[in-house]
C-alpha positions as CSV (number, residue, x, y, z in Angstrom):
1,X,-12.5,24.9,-9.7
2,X,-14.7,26.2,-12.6
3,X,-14.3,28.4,-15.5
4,X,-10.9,28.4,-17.8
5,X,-8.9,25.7,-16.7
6,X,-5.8,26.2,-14.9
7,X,-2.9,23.0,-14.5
8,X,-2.0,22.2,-11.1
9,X,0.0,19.2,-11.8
10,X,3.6,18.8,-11.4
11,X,5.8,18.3,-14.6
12,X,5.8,14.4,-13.5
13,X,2.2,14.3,-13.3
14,X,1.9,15.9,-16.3
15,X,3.7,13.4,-18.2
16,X,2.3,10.5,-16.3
17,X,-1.1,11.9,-18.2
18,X,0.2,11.8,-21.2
19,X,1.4,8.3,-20.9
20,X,-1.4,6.8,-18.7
21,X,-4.8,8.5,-19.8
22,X,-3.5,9.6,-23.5
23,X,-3.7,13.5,-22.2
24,X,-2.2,15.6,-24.8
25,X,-1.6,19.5,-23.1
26,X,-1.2,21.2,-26.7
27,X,-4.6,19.2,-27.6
28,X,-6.4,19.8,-24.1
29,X,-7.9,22.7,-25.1
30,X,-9.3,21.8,-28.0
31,X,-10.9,17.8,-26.6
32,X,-12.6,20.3,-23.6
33,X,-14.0,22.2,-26.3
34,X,-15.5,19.5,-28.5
35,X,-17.2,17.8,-25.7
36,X,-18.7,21.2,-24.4
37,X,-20.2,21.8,-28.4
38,X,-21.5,18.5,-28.2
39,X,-22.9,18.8,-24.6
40,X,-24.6,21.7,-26.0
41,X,-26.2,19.8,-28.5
42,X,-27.5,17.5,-26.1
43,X,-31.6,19.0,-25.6
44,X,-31.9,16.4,-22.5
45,X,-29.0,17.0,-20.9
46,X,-28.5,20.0,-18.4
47,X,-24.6,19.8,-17.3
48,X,-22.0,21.4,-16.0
49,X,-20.1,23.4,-18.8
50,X,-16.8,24.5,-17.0
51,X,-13.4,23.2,-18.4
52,X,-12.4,21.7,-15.3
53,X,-15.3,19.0,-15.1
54,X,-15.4,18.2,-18.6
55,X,-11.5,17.9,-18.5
56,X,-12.4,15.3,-15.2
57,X,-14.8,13.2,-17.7
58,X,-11.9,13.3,-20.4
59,X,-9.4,12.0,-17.9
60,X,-11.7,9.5,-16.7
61,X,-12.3,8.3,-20.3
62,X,-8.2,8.1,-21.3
63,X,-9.5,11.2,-23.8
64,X,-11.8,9.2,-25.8
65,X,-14.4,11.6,-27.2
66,X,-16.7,8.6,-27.1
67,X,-16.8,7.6,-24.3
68,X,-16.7,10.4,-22.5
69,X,-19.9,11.4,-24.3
70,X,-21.4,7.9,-22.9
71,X,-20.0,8.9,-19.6
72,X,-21.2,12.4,-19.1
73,X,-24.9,11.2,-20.4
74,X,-24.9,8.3,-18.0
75,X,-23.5,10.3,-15.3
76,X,-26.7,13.1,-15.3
77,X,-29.2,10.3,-16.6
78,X,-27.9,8.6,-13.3
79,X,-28.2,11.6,-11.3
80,X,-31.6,12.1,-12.7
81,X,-33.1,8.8,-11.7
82,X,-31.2,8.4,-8.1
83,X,-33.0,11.3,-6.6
84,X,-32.9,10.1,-3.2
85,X,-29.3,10.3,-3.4
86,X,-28.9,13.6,-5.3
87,X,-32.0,15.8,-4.3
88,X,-31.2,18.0,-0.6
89,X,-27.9,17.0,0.1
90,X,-27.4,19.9,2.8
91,X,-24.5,19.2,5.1
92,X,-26.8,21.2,7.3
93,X,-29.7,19.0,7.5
94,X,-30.2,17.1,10.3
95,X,-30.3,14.0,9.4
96,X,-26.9,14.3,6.9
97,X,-25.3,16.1,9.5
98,X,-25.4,13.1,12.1
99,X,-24.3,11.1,9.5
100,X,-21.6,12.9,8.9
101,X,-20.9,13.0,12.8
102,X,-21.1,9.6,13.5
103,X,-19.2,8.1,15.6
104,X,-19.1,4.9,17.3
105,X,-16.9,2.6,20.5
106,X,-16.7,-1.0,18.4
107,X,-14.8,-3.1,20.5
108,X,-13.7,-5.5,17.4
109,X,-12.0,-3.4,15.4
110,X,-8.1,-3.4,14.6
111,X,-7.2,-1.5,17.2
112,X,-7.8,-4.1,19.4
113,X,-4.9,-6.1,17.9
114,X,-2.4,-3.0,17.5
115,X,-3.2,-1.6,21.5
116,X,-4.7,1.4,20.6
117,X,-6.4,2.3,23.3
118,X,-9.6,4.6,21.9
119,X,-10.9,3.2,18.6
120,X,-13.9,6.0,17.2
121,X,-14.8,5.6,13.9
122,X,-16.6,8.4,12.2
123,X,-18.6,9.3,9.0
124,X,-19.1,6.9,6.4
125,X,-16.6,8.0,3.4
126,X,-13.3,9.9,3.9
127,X,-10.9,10.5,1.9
128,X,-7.4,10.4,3.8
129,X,-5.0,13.0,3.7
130,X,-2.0,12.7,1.2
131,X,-1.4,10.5,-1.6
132,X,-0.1,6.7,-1.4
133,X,3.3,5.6,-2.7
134,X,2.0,5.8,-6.4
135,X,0.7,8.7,-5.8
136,X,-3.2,7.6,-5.6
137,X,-5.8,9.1,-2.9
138,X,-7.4,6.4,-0.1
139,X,-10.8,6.5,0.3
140,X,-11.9,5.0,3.9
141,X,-15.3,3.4,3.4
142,X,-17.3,2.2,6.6
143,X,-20.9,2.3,5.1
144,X,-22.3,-0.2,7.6
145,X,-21.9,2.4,10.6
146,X,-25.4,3.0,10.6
147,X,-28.7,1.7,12.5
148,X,-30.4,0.4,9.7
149,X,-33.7,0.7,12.1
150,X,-33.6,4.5,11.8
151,X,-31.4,5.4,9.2
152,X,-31.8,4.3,5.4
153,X,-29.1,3.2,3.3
154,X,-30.7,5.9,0.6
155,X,-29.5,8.7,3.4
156,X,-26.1,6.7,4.0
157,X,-25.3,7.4,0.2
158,X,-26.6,10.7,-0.3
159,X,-23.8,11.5,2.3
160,X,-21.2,9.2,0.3
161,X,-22.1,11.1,-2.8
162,X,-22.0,14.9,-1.7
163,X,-18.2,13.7,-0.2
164,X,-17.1,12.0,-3.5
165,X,-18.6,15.0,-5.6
166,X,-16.6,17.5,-3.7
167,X,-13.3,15.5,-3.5
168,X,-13.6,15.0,-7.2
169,X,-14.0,18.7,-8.1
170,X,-11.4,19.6,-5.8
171,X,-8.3,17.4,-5.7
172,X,-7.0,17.1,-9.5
173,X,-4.3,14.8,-8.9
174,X,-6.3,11.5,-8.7
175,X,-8.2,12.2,-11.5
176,X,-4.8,11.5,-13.3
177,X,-3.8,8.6,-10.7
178,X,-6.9,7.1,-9.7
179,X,-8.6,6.1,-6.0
180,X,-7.9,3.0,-3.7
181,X,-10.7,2.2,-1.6
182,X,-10.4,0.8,1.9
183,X,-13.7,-0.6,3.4
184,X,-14.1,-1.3,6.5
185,X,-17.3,-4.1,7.3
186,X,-16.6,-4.1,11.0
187,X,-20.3,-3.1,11.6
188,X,-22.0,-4.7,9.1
189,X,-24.8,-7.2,10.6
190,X,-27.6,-9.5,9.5
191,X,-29.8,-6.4,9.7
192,X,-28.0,-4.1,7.3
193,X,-28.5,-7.1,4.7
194,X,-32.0,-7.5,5.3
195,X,-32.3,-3.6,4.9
196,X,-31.2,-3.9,1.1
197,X,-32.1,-5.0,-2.0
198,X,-30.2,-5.8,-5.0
199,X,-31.7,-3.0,-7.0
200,X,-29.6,-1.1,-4.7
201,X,-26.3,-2.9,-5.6
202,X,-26.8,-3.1,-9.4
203,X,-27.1,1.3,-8.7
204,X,-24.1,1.4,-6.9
205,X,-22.5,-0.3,-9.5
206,X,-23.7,1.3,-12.3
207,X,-23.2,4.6,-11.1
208,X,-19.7,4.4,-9.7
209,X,-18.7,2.4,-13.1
210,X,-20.2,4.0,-15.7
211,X,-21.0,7.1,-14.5
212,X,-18.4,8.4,-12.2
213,X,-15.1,9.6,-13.7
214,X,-13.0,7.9,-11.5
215,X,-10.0,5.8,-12.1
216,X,-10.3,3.3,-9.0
217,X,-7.2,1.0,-8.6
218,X,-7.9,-1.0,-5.8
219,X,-10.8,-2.1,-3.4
220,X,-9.4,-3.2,-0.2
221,X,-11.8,-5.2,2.5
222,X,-11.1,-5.7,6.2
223,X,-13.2,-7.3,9.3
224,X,-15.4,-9.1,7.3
225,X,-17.6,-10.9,9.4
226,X,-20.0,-13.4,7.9
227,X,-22.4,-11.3,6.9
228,X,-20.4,-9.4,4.0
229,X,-19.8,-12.7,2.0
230,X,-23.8,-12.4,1.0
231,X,-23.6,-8.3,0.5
232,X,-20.2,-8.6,-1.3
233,X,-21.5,-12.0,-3.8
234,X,-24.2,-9.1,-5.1
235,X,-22.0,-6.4,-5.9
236,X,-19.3,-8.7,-7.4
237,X,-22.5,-9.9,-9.9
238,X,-22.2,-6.7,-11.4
239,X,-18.8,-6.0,-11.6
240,X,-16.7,-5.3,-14.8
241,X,-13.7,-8.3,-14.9
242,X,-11.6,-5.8,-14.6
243,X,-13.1,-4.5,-11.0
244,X,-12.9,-7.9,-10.0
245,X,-8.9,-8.3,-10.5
246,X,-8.4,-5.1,-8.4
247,X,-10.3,-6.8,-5.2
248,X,-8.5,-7.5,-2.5
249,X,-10.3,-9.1,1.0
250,X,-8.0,-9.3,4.2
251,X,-10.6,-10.1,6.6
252,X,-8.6,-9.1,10.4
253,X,-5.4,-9.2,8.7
254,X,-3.7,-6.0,8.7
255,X,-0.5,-7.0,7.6
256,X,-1.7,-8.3,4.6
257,X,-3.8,-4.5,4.2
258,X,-0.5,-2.8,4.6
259,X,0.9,-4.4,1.4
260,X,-1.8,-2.5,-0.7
261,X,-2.2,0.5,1.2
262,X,1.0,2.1,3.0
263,X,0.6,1.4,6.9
264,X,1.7,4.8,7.2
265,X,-1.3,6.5,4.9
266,X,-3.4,5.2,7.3
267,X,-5.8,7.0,10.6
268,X,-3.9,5.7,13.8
269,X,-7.0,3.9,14.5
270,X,-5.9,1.4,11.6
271,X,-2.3,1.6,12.8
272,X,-1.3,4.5,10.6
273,X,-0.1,8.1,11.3
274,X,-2.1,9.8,9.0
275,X,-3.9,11.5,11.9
276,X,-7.2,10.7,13.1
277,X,-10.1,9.8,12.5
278,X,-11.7,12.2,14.4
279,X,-9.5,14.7,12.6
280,X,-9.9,13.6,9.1
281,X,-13.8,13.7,9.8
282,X,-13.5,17.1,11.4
283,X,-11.5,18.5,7.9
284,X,-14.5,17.1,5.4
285,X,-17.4,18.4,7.9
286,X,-15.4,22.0,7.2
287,X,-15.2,20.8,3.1
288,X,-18.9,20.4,3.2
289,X,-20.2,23.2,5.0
290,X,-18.0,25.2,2.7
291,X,-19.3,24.1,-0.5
292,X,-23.0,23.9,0.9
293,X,-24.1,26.2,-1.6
294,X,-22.5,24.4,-4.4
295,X,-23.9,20.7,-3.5
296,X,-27.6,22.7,-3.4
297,X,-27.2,24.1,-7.1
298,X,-25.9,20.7,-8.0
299,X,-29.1,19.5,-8.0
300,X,-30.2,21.3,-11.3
301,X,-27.6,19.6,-13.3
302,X,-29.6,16.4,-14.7
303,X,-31.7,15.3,-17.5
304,X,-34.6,15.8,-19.0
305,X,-36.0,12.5,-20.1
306,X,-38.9,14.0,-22.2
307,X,-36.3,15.6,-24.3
308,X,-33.4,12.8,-24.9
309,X,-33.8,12.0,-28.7
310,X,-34.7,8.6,-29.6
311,X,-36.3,6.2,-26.3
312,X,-36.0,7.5,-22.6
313,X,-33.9,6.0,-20.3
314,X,-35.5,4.4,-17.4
315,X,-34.7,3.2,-13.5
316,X,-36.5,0.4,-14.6
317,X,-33.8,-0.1,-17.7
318,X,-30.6,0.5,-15.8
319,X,-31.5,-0.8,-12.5
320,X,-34.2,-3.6,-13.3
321,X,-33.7,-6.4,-10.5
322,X,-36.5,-7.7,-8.8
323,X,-36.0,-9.0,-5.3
324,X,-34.5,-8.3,-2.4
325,X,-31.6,-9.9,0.3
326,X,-34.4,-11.2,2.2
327,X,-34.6,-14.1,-0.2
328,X,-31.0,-14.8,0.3
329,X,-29.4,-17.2,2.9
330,X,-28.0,-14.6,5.1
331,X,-27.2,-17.1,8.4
């Protein structure tokens, strides 16, 4: 969006701001402004000074000045020491762009159950089209696509972050009702866990939690094979209690899925008749390329350790765990 912001919500959104996040509109104004003084007073940190992404932090935060100010530093400091997920992310390159393309026959996923006849799952986040019935966007999350012999999982989430950063600046609506995720495991394998390490699972979760301004409401797995219980027993070490009440694991049953996410808000691959997946990839291949130029400027929004008052923030500091999934009984 940039510059001045401009309200897109409907009058019942509006409201629902006021009573969910603590949004005041005759106060708006003035919260953006205080946060962009104090950004400014910041010598370390480099950000984004439009109304629209402070207003996304202040959202995130339920307008605490606070923590918003905690949110926005750990958001750049984050950025700052994840390079390899924040540093080239051209839709253009090569190795994003298959990625982002990917598409593969797996002959055990739902489909399978519900006679669908051609089951392609592509890319490894997208957001699906519309809202569910309480108004939230689904995410569809199939990390595990990849072959962890020739791709890194540092590549797999420089792609998830360059589609979350443009969904985030450009649907306002769920930064007022929040995100369901839907993850899909239908891939992952024995050598996908041996490919990560822990550090890489206290990042996740430190980034998406207290970095990101997002409200998420639910995380939803499906086809879980034996595998995930090892990956999913790391993440859930470092998630807040209140993460862990919003988890929800189905395994292969879809009918238990379609209680928290609306069969209907789903790709027809999954059941739905929210399009396909084919389709929905094709749409945020065209998001991408379109705001190329924008993910490549991102890049200069970060910190500057050398200049943060007081003691520098370290990788070492937010992400210290030795040791990797290799040591963990992964039969």
């Amino acid at each position: 969006m940039g510059g001045e912001y401009v309200c897109t919500l409907s009058p019942e959104l509006v409201q629902r701001a006021k009573d969910e996040i603590n949004e005041v509109p005759e106060r708006r104004a003035a919260d953006i402004e205080h946060i962009r003084d104090w950004l400014k007073h910041q010598p370390h940190i480099n950000a984004r000074m439009d109304d629209w992404t402070i207003l996304r932090f202040l959202r995130g935060c339920k307008f605490s000045l606070e923590r918003t100010k905690e949110k926005l530093d750990m958001f750049y400091t984050c950025k700052t020491l994840c390079p390899e997920w924040y540093k080239n992310r051209d839709p253009q390159d090569k190795k994003m762009r298959a990625i982002l393309e990917l598409g593969l026959h797996h002959p055990n996923l739902p489909g399978a159950s519900l006679n669908i006849t051609t089951t392609i799952i592509s890319s490894v986040l997208l957001p699906l089209p519309g809202y569910d019935y309480l108004g939230r966007k689904v995410l569809l999350e199939r990390w595990a696509l990849h072959d962890p012999a020739t791709t890194t999982v540092d590549m797999m989430f420089r792609v998830i972050t360059s589609v979350a950063d443009v969904l985030l600046d450009e649907d306002e609506q769920s930064s007022v009702t929040g995100y369901v995720v839907m993850s899909d495991n239908a891939c992952l394998s024995v050598p996908h866990v041996v490919a990560l390490k822990p550090t890489l699972a206290r990042k996740v979760t430190v980034l998406w939690q207290d970095g990101y301004p997002m409200r998420p409401k639910g995380l939803n797995y499906i086809n879980t094979p034996a595998a995930f219980d090892t990956v999913f027993n790391i993440f859930r070490s470092f998630m807040k209690e209140k993460m862990k009440k919003r988890v929800h694991i189905h395994g292969s049953d879809m009918e238990s899925l379609y209680k928290q996410v609306p069969r209907e808000m789903l790709p027809v691959e999954y059941g739905g008749t929210n399009g396909t997946v084919e389709e929905i990839k094709n749409y945020w291949l065209q998001r991408l390329d379109a705001r190329r130029d924008w993910l490549l400027e991102d890049e200069k929004y970060c910190v500057d350790e050398s200049k943060r008052p007081g003691k520098p923030k370290t990788s070492a500091e937010l992400f210290g765990i030795e040791g990797s999934f290799r040591k963990l009984d992964v039969d």
